[in-house]
C-alpha positions, -999 to +999 in steps of 0.1 A: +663-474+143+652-465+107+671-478+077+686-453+057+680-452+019+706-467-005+712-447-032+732-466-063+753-441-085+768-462-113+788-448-143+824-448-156+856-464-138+882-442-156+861-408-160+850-387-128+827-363-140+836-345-112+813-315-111+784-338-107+796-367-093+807-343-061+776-327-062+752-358-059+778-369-031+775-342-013+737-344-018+733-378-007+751-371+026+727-343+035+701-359+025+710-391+049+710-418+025+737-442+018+760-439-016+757-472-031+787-477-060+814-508-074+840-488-051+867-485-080+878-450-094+861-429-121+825-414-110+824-439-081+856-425-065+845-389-071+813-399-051+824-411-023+851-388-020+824-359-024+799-378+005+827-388+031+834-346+025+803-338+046+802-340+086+781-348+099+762-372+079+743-404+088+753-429+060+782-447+046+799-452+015+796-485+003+813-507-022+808-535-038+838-550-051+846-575-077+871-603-074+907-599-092+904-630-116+940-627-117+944-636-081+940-664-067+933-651-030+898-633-044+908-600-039+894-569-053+915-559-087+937-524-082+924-497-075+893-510-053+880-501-031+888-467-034+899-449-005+867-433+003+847-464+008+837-470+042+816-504+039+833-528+014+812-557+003+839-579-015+827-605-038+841-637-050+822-622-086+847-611-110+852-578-128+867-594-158+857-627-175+817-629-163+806-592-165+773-576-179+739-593-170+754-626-167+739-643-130+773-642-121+779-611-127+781-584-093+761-558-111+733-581-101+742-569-066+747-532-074+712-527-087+694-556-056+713-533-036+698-501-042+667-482-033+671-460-064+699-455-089+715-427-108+733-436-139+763-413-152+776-421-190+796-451-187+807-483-208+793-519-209+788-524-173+772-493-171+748-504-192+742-532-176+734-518-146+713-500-162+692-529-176+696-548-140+677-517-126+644-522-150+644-557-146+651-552-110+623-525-108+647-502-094+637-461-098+663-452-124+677-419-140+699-414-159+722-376-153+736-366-186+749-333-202+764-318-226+754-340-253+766-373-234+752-404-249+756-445-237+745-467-265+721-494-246+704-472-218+676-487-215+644-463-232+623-468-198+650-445-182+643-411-178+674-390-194+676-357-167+704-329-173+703-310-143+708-318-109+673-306-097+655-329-119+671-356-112+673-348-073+636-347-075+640-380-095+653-396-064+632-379-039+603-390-054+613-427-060+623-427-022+591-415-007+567-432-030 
């Protein structure tokens, strides 16, 4: 059996960018690869809804959740896993409190995770992410439009604003 690529989409928990987000799900299921995300809401929740859309498809939606620091029974904060995630990957690593590049930090496991990553505007941990996947040596691109900016991307990231380029982004990362 062949392993399927994993395909990390990271951006913003409380935006969905829908139009794209549901695009590069629906790409990522056609093209047989996994959708790799934090499986909370925002652009992670519009993937995964977009990818679970398609049937049939080979991969699964998985999520890497965060531990509710709030909790003391380590589960995921509200609102995660979305209900679109198929494989959840819970953490005892916190969403709150230890974030960003810090070793305990899940992002860590986010960008390990992945075969390739697509970045959509986010906040902190986005950025992070971001700066996991260089020092990672994870293929990275970022998909923005419309002027969208996220102070902290990395410069090494390539900056795409259409879907084809950064389709071709990922295509090429996977079969290099």
């Amino acid at each position: 059996m062949k392993r399927l690529p994993v395909v990390g989409v990271m951006g913003s928990g409380s935006k969905r960018y829908e139009d794209r987000a549901s695009r590069v799900g629906v790409w990522i299921a056609r093209s047989g690869y996994h959708p790799l995300t934090g499986g909370g809401p925002g652009v992670m929740g519009a993937v995964t809804e977009a990818f679970v859309s398609v049937s049939p498809r080979a991969g699964l939606a998985v999520g890497i959740l965060p531990a509710d620091v709030a909790s003391s029974r380590d589960r995921a904060p509200p609102g995660y896993p979305n209900r679109w995630i198929e494989l959840v990957i819970q953490t005892h690593l916190s969403k709150r409190g230890v974030q960003g590049e810090n070793k305990f930090s899940r992002n860590h496991l986010n960008a390990l995770s992945s075969d390739a990553i697509i970045i959509f505007p986010g906040s902190s941990g986005t950025v992070s992410e971001a700066r996991l996947a260089v020092l990672y040596d994870r293929p990275c691109v970022a998909y923005f439009v419309n002027g969208d900016q996220m102070p902290g991307l990395p410069a090494s990231i390539p900056v795409e604003s259409t879907f084809d380029a950064v389709q071709g982004f990922i295509r090429n990362a996977l079969n290099s």
